[in-house]
Structures are given as C-alpha cells and as structure tokens.
N, C-alpha and C positions, 0 to 999 in steps of 0.2 A: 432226635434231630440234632445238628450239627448246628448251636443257637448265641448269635450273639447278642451282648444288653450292652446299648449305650446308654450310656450313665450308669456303668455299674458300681460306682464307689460313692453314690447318693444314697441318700434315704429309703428310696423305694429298692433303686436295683441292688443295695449289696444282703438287702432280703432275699432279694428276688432269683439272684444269683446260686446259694446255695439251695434254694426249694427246684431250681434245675434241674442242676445235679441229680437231687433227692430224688426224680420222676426221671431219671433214667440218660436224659438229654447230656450234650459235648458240648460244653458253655466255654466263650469265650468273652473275657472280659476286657470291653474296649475302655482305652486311659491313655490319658497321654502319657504319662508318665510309666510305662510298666514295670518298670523296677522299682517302683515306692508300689505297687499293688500288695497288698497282704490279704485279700478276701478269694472269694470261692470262683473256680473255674482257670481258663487260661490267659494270662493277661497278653492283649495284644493293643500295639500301639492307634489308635484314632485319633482326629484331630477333627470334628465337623468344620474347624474353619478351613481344611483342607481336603479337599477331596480325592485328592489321589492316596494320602492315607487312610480315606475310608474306604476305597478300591481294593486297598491290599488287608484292610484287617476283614471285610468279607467277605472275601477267596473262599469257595466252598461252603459257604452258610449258606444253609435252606430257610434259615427265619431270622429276623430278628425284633428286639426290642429298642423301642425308642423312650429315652427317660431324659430327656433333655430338653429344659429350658434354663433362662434366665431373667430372673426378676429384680436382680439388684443391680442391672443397669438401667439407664435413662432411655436407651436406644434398644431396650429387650425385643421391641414390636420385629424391628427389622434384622436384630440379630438372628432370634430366634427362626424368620422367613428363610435367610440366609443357611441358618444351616440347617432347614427341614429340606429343602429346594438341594443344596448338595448331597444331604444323607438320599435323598428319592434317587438322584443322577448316578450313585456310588451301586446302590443297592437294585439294580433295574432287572439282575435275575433271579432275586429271590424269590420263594414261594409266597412270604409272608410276611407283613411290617404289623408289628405289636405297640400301640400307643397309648399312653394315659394320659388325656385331657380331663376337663372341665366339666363339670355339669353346670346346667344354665341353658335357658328358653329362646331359642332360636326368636324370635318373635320378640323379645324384651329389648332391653337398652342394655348388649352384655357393655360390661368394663372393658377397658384396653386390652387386662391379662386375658378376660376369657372369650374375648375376641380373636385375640392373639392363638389363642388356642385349635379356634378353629378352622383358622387361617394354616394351621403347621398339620392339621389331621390332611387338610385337601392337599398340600402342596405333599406330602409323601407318597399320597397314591396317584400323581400327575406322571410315573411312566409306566399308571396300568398293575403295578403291583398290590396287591390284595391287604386294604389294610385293617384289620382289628381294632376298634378305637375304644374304650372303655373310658365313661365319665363318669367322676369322683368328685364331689364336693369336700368337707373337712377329711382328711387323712389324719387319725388318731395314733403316737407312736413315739418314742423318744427319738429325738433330734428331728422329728417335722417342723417346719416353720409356722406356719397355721398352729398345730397344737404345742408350740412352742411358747406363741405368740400367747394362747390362754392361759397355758398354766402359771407362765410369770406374772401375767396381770394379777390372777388370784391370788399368787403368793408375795407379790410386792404392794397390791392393796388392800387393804381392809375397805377402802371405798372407792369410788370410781365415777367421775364423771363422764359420760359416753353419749356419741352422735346414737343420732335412731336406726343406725345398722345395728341395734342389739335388738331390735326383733323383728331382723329378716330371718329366715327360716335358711335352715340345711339339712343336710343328711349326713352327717358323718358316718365313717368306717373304718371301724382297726386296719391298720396297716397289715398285720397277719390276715386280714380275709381281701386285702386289695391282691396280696402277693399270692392266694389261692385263685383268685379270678384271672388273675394273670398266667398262673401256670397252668389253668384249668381250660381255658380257651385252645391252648395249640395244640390240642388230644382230638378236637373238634372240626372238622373239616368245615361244617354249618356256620359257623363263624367267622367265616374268612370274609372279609368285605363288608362287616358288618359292625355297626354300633350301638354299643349297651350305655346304657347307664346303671351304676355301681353304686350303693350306700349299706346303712345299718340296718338296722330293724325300726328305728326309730328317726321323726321329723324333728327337729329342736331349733328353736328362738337361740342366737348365740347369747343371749339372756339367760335360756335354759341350761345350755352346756356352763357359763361358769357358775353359777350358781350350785350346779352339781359337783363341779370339780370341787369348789368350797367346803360343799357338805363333807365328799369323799377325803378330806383333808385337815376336816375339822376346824377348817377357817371361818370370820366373819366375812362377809360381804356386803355390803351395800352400794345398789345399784342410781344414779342417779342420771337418767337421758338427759341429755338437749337438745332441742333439734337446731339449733345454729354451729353446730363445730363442726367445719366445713371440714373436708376427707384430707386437704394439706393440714391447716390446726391438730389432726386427729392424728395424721402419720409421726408430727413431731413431738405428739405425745407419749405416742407409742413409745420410738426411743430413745426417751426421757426415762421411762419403768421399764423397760425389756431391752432386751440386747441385739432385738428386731433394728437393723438401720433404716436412717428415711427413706429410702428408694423403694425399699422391698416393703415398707409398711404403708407406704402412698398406694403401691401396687395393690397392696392385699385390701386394703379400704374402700380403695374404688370397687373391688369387687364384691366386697361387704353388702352393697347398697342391690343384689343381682340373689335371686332365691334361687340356690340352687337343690331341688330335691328328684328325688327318683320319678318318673313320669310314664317307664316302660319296665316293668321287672323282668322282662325276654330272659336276661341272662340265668335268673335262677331255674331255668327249666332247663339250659344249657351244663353249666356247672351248678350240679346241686351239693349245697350245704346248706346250713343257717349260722348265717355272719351274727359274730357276736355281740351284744347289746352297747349301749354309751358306756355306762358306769365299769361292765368289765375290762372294755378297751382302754378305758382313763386308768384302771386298776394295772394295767400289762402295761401301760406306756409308764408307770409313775416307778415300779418294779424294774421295768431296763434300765430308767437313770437312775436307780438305786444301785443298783450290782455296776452298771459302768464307769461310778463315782468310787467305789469301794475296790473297782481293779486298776484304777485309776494311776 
C-alpha cells in the first residue's frame, strides 16, 4: 500500500517507518519540516494544526498511521481533539486510519491522558473511516518517555520515596513487538474497524518493573511508598531526578493511578508472534542507548 505515518520522527514511528518499507509498503513520512527528515520512507510536509497540509500530504494514500499526541502541554486534552478532528476531515478517503492509544478500563476513573486517548480514537473514525486502534500500556525502548522515566529513576536512586502508583499494575511491551503489531494489522483486512489491546507476555506492579531494571543493572534499590504524595508533589519530583519535565510527569502520574493490562488477546490470533518478555525488552532498550551514546 501507498502508507503514510504521522509522527514519523517519534519514538514509535521512525521504528515504524523502516519496518514499512521492510513489508513491501510506499511509506511516506509526514513532518513538518522535511528537509531536516533523515529517517526511512518519503518525507512529506504535514502540519495537524493545518489542515489543508494534511489534504496535500495524503493525496493517494490508501492508509495511514496516526502517532500523534502531546503531553507536555497544559492544553494536550484539546490540542490533541484539535488535531485528531482535522487529521479525520484531511484523511475522509482513505481505506484505513492506524492508531496507538492507551490501555485502560472503560468503566474506571481513566486519567486526563487516557481519556484524552479515547477521545482522539472516536474523533478519527467521525467521517466513517475504518479505524484500527491498538492499546498499549508501558512501551519498552530507548527514548520512550514512560521507559525513560524508569530507567533514570533506578539509575539516579539507590532509594526512592514513591506515591502508591508503585503497585498498580501494567503490561508492558518492547517497542519491537508494538511496531510488529502495527505493521502486522494492515495485511489484515479483519481488523479494519477494530480495537485490540497490545502488551508483553507478563502483568507487573511498576514496583516489579524497576526493581527488575535494578537487578538487570546491578544496582541497589530500595523502595519506600507513601500514600500522601499527592500526583502534583510526585511530578515535581520526578523532574527533580529525570529529565521528565513537570507537564509531562503530572501527565504520566495521573495515569499511574489507572491499571492498564491486557483484557482481550483477539490480536494474537490476528498477527501471530510471541512478543518478547520484560527483562529482554529492558535488555534491547538498555543496548540502543548503548550503541546511540557510542555513535554519538
């Protein structure tokens, strides 16, 4: 197919990008900027906050991907409505809209972010376009935010004061088997209009995950909750030891408090593999910021 990714020079898409390619697909890679693009496919210019440049960079796409939020503004809720609601108006003859949201329990108290979430899945299929939604909890990977957010903590503490979001529960998944799910869907005609939820092989207490990251690393940890360190106290703690700022760490926190795990496995019967475990994915994300420091 003839497939554009917006956000392709983020974390997920400029994975997401060359594994295209790789399956045969005419990737085009929307940015504002296309002459700073140096990653895989065609770079063409988009702008979500305009939509007539999302008009002309999806001329002839049969599909696209949509990889676009923002969490490290104050007004993400509505930006992010803003430009799902223009990418839907832009993109009204395509075959197919590709999205990765959130996981998290319709039925619960989500957070702002993973409200926000699914607030941007409905408004892209609002003119009738078929859209593939895939929900991911912790995304495992060098330069993810979430696993960005771990591995500093472990490596800037030896101990750690922490709200009682250290043992809600998630599902993480290496970013290599998000970007198989993702390229594994559009072969799929059965999946058009339909939402999976995506994780590991394993459920983990964000207690569990750093505690593992620690061992894998050979660090000490010691864990110490409170339950009074309110989700603002928590964000300015964050970056206080990580290089997480407050907006984006108030974000991530409020959703901290939201159990996001697998609920439907549908998808693996869809695209079959077996997504790789915590500790390998911590092992491959710790390996990219090894070799990306060293070409640095």
């Amino acid at each position: 197919m003839r497939v554009l990714v917006a956000g392709a020079s983020g974390f997920v898409g400029s994975r997401l990008c060359p594994a295209l390619e790789a399956a045969g697909h005419e990737v085009l890679a929307m940015t504002r900027h296309p002459a700073k693009y140096r990653g895989a496919g065609k770079a063409v210019r988009g702008d979500v906050a305009d939509v007539g440049s999302l008009r002309d960079a999806l001329k002839g796409v049969e599909a696209a991907y949509y990889l676009v939020h923002s969490l490290d503004s104050a007004d993400f809720e509505r930006r992010d409505a803003d430009a799902a609601r223009a990418f839907a108006r832009a993109g009204a003859g395509l075959r197919r809209i590709v999205y990765l949201g959130g996981l998290g329990d319709d039925d619960d108290a989500l957070s702002a972010h993973l409200a926000s979430r699914r607030e941007v899945e409905r408004l892209l299929g609002e003119t009738g376009v078929p859209v593939t939604v895939l929900r991911a909890g912790i995304v495992i990977g060098h330069g993810g935010t979430s696993w960005e957010l771990t591995r500093q903590l472990v490596e800037h503490l030896p101990a750690m004061v922490t709200p009682r979001w250290v043992d809600t529960r998630t599902q993480p998944i290496a970013v290599a088997d998000i970007v198989r799910y993702l390229v594994g869907v559009l072969d799929h005609p059965e999946a058009a209009g339909r939402t999976f939820d995506v994780g590991g092989p394993e459920v983990l207490a964000y207690r569990d995950m750093l505690r593992r990251v620690a061992a894998i690393e050979g660090r000490p940890l010691l864990i110490l909750p409170v339950p009074l360190l309110s989700p603002r106290l928590s964000s300015y703690w964050l970056s206080l030891v990580t290089d997480i700022d407050v907006t984006t760490g108030r974000t991530l926190v409020d959703s901290m408090t939201n159990e996001v795990v697998v609920r439907d496995d549908a998808i693996r019967r869809i695209v079959e593999f077996e997504p790789m475990g915590y500790d390998e994915a911590v092992l491959q994300a710790l390996g990219e910021r090894a070799k990306s420091r060293r070409s640095a």
